[in-house]
Each structure stands twice: as structure tokens, then as C-alpha cells.
C-alpha positions in Angstrom: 7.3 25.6 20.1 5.1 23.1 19.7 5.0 21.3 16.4 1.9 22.1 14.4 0.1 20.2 11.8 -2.3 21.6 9.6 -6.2 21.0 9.7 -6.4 20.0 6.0 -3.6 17.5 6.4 -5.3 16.0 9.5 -8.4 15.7 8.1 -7.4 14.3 5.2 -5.6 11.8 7.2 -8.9 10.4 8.3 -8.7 12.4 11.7 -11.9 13.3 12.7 -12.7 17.8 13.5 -10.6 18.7 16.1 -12.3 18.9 19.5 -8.9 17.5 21.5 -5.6 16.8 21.5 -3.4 13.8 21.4 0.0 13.6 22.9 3.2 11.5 21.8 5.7 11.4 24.4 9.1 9.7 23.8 10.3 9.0 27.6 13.6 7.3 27.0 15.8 7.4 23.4 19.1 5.4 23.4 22.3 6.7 24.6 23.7 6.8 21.5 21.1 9.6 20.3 22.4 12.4 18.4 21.0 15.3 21.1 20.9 17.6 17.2 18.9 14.6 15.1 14.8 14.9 14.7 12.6 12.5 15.3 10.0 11.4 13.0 6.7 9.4 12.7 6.2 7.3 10.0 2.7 6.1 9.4 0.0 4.9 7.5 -1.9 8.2 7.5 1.7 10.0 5.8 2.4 7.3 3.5 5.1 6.3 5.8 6.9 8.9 4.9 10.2 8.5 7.4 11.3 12.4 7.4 7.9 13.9 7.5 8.4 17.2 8.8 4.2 17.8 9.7 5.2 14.8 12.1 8.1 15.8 13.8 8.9 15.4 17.3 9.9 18.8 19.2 13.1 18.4 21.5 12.2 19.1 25.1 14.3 18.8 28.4 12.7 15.8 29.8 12.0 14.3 26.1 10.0 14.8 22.6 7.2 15.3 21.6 4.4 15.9 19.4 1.2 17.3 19.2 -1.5 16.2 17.1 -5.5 16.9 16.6 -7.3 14.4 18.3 -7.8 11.1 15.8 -10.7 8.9 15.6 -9.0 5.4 14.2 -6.3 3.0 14.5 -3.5 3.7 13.1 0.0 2.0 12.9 3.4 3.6 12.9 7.2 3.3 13.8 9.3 6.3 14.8 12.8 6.9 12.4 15.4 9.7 13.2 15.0 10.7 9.2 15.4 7.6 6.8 14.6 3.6 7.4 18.0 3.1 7.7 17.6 5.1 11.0 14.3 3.3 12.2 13.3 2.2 16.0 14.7 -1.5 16.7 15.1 -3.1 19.9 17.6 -3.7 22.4 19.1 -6.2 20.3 19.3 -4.2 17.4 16.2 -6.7 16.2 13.1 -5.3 13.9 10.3 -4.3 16.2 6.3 -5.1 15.0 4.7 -1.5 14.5 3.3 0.8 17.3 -0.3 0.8 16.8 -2.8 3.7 18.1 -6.0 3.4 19.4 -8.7 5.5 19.2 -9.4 7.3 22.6 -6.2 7.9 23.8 -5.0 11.2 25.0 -1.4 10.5 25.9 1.0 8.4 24.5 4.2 7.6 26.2 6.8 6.3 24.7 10.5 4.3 24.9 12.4 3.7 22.4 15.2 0.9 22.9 17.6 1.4 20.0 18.5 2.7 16.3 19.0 0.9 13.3 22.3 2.5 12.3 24.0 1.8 16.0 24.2 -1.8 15.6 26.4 -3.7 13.3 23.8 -4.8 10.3 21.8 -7.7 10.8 21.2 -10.1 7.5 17.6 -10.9 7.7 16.8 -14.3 5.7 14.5 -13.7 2.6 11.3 -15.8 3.5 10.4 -15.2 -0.3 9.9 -18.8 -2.1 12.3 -20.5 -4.5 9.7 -19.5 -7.4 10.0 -15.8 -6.6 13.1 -14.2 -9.2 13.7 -10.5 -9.5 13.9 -9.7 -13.2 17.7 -9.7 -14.4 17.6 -5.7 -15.2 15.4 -2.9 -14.1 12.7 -1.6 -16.1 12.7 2.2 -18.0 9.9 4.3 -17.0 10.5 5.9 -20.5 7.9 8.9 -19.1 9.3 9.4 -15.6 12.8 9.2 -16.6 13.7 6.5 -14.0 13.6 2.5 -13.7 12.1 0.0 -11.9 12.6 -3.0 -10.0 10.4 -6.1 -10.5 10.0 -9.4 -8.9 8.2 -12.1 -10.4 6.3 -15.1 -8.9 6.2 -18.4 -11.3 3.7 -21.0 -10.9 4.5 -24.6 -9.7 3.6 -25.5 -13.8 5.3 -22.6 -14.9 7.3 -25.3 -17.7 4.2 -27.2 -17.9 1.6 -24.9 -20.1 2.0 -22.2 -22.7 0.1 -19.0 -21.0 -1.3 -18.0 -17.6 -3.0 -15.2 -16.0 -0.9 -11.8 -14.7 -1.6 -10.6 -11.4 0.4 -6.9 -11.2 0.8 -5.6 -7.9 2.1 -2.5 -6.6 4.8 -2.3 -2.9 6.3 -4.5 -4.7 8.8 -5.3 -1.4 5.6 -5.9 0.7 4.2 -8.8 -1.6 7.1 -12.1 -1.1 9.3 -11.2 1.5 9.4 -10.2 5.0 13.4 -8.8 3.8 12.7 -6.5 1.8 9.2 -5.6 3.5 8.4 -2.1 5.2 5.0 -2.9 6.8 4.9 -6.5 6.5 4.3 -8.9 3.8 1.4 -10.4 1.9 2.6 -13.7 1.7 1.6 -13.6 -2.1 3.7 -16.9 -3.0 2.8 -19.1 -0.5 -0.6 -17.7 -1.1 -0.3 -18.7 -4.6 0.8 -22.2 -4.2 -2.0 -23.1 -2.0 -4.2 -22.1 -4.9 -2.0 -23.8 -7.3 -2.6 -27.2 -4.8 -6.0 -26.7 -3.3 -7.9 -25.0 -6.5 -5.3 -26.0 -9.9 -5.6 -21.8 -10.3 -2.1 -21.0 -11.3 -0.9 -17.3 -11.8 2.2 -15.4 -12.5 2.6 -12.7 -10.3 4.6 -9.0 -11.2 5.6 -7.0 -7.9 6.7 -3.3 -8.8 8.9 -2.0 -6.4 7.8 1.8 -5.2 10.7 4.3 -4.6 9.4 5.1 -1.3 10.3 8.8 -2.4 8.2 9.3 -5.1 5.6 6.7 -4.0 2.8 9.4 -3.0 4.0 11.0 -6.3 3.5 7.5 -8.8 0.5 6.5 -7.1 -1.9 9.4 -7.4 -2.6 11.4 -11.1 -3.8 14.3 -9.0 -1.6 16.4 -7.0 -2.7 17.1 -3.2 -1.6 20.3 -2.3 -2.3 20.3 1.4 0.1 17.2 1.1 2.3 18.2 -1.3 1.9 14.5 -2.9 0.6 13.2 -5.8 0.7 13.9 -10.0 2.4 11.6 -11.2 0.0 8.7 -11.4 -0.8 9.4 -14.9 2.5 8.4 -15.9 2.9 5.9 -13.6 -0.2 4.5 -15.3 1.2 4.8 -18.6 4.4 2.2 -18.0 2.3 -0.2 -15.7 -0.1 -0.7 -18.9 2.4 0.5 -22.0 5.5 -0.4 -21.0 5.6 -3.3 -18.2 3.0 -5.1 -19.3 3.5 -5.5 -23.0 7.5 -6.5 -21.6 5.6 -9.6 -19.6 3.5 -10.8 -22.6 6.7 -11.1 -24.6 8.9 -12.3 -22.4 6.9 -14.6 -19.5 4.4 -17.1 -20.4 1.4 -14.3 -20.2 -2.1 -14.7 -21.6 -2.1 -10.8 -22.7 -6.1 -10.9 -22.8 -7.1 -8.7 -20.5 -9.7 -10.9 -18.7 -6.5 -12.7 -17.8 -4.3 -9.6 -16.2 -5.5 -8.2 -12.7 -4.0 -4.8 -11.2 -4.1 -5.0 -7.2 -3.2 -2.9 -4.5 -3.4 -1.5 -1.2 -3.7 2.3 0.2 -2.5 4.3 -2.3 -1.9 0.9 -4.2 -5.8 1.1 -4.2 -6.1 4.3 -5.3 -3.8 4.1 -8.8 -4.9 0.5 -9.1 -8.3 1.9 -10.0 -7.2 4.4 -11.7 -5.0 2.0 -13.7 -7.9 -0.7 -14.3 -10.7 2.6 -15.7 -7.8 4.2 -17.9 -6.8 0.7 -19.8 -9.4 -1.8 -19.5 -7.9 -2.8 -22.6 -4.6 -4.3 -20.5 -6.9 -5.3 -16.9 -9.5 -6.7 -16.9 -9.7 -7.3 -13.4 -9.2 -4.9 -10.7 -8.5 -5.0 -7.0 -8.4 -2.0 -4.4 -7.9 -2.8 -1.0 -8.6 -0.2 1.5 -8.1 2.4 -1.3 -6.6 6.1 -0.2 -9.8 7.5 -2.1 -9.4 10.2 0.4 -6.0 11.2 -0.9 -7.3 12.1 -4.2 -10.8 13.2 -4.1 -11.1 13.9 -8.0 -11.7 9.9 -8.6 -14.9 10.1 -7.5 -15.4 12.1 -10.8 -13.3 10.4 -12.7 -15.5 7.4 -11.6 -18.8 9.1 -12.6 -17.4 10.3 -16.4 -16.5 6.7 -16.7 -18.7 4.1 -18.3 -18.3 0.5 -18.6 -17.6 -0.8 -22.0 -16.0 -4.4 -21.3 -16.5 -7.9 -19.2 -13.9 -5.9 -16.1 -14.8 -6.8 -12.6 -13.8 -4.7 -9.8 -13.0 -5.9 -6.0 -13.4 -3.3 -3.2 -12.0 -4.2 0.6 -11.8 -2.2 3.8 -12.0 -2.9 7.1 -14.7 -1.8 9.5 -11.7 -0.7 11.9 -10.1 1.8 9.1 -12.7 4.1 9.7 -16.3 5.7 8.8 -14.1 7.8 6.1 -12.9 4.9 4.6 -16.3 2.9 4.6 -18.4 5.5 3.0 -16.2 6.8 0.7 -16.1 2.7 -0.7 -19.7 2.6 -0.7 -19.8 6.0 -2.3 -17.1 4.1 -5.0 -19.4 1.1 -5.4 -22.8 3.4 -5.9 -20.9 5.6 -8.8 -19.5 2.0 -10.5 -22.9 1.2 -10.9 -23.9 4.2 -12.4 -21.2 3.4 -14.5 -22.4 -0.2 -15.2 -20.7 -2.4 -13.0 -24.4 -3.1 -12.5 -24.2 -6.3 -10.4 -22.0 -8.8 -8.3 -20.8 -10.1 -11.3 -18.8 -6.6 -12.1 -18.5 -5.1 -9.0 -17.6 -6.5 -5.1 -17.3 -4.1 -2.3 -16.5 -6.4 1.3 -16.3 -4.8 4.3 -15.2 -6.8 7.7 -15.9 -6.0 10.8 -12.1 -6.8 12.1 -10.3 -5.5 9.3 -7.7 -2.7 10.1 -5.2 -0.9 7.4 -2.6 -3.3 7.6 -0.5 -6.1 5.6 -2.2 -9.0 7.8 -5.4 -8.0 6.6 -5.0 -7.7 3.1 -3.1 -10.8 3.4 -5.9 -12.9 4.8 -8.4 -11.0 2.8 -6.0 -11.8 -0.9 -7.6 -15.3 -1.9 -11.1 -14.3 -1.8 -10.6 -11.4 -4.0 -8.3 -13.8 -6.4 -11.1 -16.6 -6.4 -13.5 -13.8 -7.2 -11.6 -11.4 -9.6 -10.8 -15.2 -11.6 -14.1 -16.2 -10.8 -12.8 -19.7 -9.7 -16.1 -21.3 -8.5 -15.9 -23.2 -4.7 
């Protein structure tokens, strides 16, 4: 039987009515394939979820597949037999760049070369820079009941002045280093220094680590039932702005004004990070959402509209043309209800859309220094 996923789920996966089909066919697995294991998508459009049952490959004589409504935009993904220690590599046991989808394809065939977990473990060197520390302990989420992993990025000058700005960022693994990466990283530090070098702007940086299974969870405040993701934002919120930052301000070398402390993300990153930024303008006053999941919690667009501006916060909206029509009008939908609000102008609010831009770590990588230079309004 076919493996089915449901129309909600697709379309709230920015998959456009269903008037065809697509088909995912995996031709060749390894030898060393358990004939009894599953195998799963993981992908942008399930939060690269790696044991996502709604995207589960049936077992059939001459191979898998799976079945899904037709879908209108590009999409990237790697297939996993359950958990990323399980993931696709090649035939040298090497990390493989992610399969990417294009629009207009019926069939998709398929070969996969070799497992993670059959080949002896490969030590990939950390490309994060010698100014990138993780913080000696992990952090209480006092609400949540769990802890957190941070990384910190120092300026060249760190030694050299008394406070700088705070730029907190969410995916923590995807911002310094291609290691600990699990779609690619932002190249945040070297980012960083170039400002440092080319514009004197010097920032500390905070990276919170997800926990890729609560993730979908932390990142939203409202629960998505077709998903069965999401609630936990509010909390989430609480230590980012109650408990993490107040630790950096005593600790780190932070200027704790909040025109000085940015919140940034991606995707769901997005999503909580302006969520984060309207619920405590008090701890950020500068907010960046690139290619926000807006679509994963449709209750922000009222959360938006009760809000009203009542400080000096800007706001920096990104997507790519290539991320599709859902993703472009819900940001211009964003950007119309911010003014409402009263992030009247350029000077409060920035929405950029480019023509290239796709839902991936390259392109909020390239895309990062322009929303810095405005969001610190460093003048060119």
C-alpha cells in the first residue's frame, strides 16, 4: 500500500492543490541494507525530521518508494534509514551535498551508494574559527525542564573594549561549523571578522543548539495539529530572553541595551525569532527572519496585528523568490501588518526578496551581512 500523506500536511508544506502526483523511486540501496529497516525523507518542508513517518518509503520488489501530491517548489532533502546517524553518504562513506527537487518533475529515480552507520566513523575537521568557544556547561531551560548547548563567537577586540553588541541565533550547529552542521553552515565567524576588518563592526555572537527532537516543538508557541509540531515556543521564548540572555550580560562583555542584542534565524528560526523580538522588545531590539516558516504557524499573523510598536526595534525580512509564492506573500502579508503596527518605514522595517534565493544555508549565508549592516545600521 502506498504510503499516503495527508492534504493539510502537504499543503502546509508549501505544496501547491493536488492536480498530480510525484514519484520517488530508490533504484539501488547498499548491500548492507537491512531488507526490515524504513526509509525516510528528511527535508526542509518536515523540518528535517529524519524518522518522519508521513514520508516514508514503502518496500517494493524492485525498490522503494513514495508517493507524494504534486509540489510546486524546490526543495532540498537527504534520505536516512531513521536517525542522522543512519543518513545517505557515498561510496566512500563521505557526506553527500543534499538532493535537491525541482519543480516539474514527475518521477524521481534514485541510488543510494552507502549508510552512515556501515562505515567505520569518519572525524570531520571543525572549520569553526579559533574565536568560536562552546560555553564550559550547558544552560537550564528552568521552563522546559532540559538544558542547552551554546557556542559563542568573540570578536578580534574581544580584550580590547568593555561591551559589544549580541547577535543570538538559533541552529546553533548550522552557524560556525560545517562538523556539527546538518544543512550546511552560515559561515557566521568568518562572516564576522570580515566585518570586524572591512567595517571596525564587532559583535559577539550566541549559537543555541536545537535538539533536533523537539525543534518543531521550541520554535513555534502554537501547536500544529495537522503536524503534530509546535507549543512550546512560548517557553522557548522565555529562556532565550529571561534566562540566556541575562547569563551573557553578566558573564560576556554584552552591552544588555536592547538596541544592541539582535535575535536571528532561519525557517522555523524565523518564525520564533519574530515571535521572540514582538514578546521582549525589551531584550532585542533588532530582529532578523529569514525565510520565516510563517506558514507553520498561521496565528502570527494575528499575533502581528494585536501588536503595536512601542520602541526604536527594527525588523529584517528575507526570502527567496525560488522558495515559493507561499513564502513571498505571506512576507509581504508580514511586512503590510508591521506597518499597521508601526514599523512605519525603512528605518523599522526591511522585507528583501531575491530573485535567486532558495531555502537553504548558502543563501542565508550570502544574504547575513546585509541584514547585520542594516539591523546595526552600519552606514556604507
Amino acid at each position: 500500500m502506498r504510503v499516503k500523506l495527508t492534504f493539510t500536511f502537504m499543503m502546509l508544506c508549501l505544496m501547491s492543490p493536488l492536480r498530480a502526483q510525484v514519484f520517488f523511486y530508490i533504484d539501488s540501496v547498499p548491500s548492507k541494507t537491512n531488507v526490515y529497516d524504513t526509509i525516510f525523507m528528511a527535508s526542509e518542508i518536515n523540518g528535517w525530521n529524519p524518522h518522519d513517518t508521513r514520508l516514508a518509503f514503502t518496500h517494493r520488489e524492485n525498490g522503494y518508494e513514495l508517493v507524494m501530491p504534486y509540489v510546486n517548489d524546490t526543495f532540498e532533502y537527504k534520505l536516512s534509514r531513521g536517525d542522522w546517524r543512519k543518513v545517505e553518504v557515498d561510496s566512500e562513506g563521505k557526506e553527500v551535498r543534499n538532493r535537491i527537487y525541482y519543480p516539474g518533475t514527475d518521477t524521481v529515480k534514485i541510488v543510494v551508494e552507502g549508510w552512515r552507520d556501515t562505515f567505520e566513523p569518519i572525524q570531520q575537521n571543525s572549520t569553526a574559527s579559533a574565536n568560536v568557544r562552546f560555553l564550559p556547561s550547558t544552560i537550564e531551560m528552568k521552563k522546559l525542564n532540559r538544558r542547552k548547548t551554546i557556542r559563542l563567537y568573540l570578536p578580534p577586540n574581544y580584550y580590547q573594549r568593555q561591551q559589544f553588541p549580541v547577535i543570538y541565533m538559533h541552529d546553533g550547529q548550522n552557524i560556525f561549523d560545517e562538523a556539527t552542521s546538518f544543512s550546511g553552515e552560515w559561515r557566521v565567524d568568518e562572516i564576522m571578522d570580515s566585518l570586524y576588518s572591512r567595517r571596525g563592526f564587532a559583535a559577539i555572537v550566541v549559537a543555541i543548539y536545537n535538539d533536533s527532537k523537539e525543534r518543531l516543538n521550541e520554535y513555534s508557541p502554537w501547536r500544529n495539529d495537522s503536524l503534530g509540531y509546535g507549543g512550546s515556543g512560548e517557553e522557548y521564548a522565555y529562556f532565550v530572553a529571561r534566562e540566556l540572555k541575562p547569563f551573557i550580560d553578566k558573564y560576556y562583555r554584552a552591552n544588555p541595551d536592547p538596541q544592541f542584542n539582535a535575535i536571528v534565524g532561519s525557517s522555523m528560526g524565523g518564525l520564533i525569532s519574530i515571535y521572540i523580538g514582538l514578546k521582549y522588545p525589551d531584550a532585542f531590539g533588532r530582529v532578523g527572519a529569514f525565510s520565516p516558516a510563517l506558514w507553520f504557524s498561521p496565528e502570527i499573523f494575528e499575533y502581528v496585528s494585536k501588536h503595536k510598536r512601542k520602541s526604536e526595534q527594527r525588523i529584517y525580512l528575507l526570502a527567496g523568490e525560488k522558495e515559493g509564492n507561499t513564502m513571498v506573500n505571506d512576507l509581504k502579508m508580514l511586512e503590510n501588518l508591521l506597518f499597521k503596527a508601526g514599523y512605519t518605514d525603512d528605518y523599522f522595517v526591511r522585507l528583501k526578496l531575491v530573485p535567486d534565493g532558495k531555502h537553504a544555508e548558502w543563501f542565508w549565508s550570502r544574504e547575513f551581512t546585509e541584514a547585520i549592516e542594516y539591523l546595526f545600521d552600519l552606514k556604507k
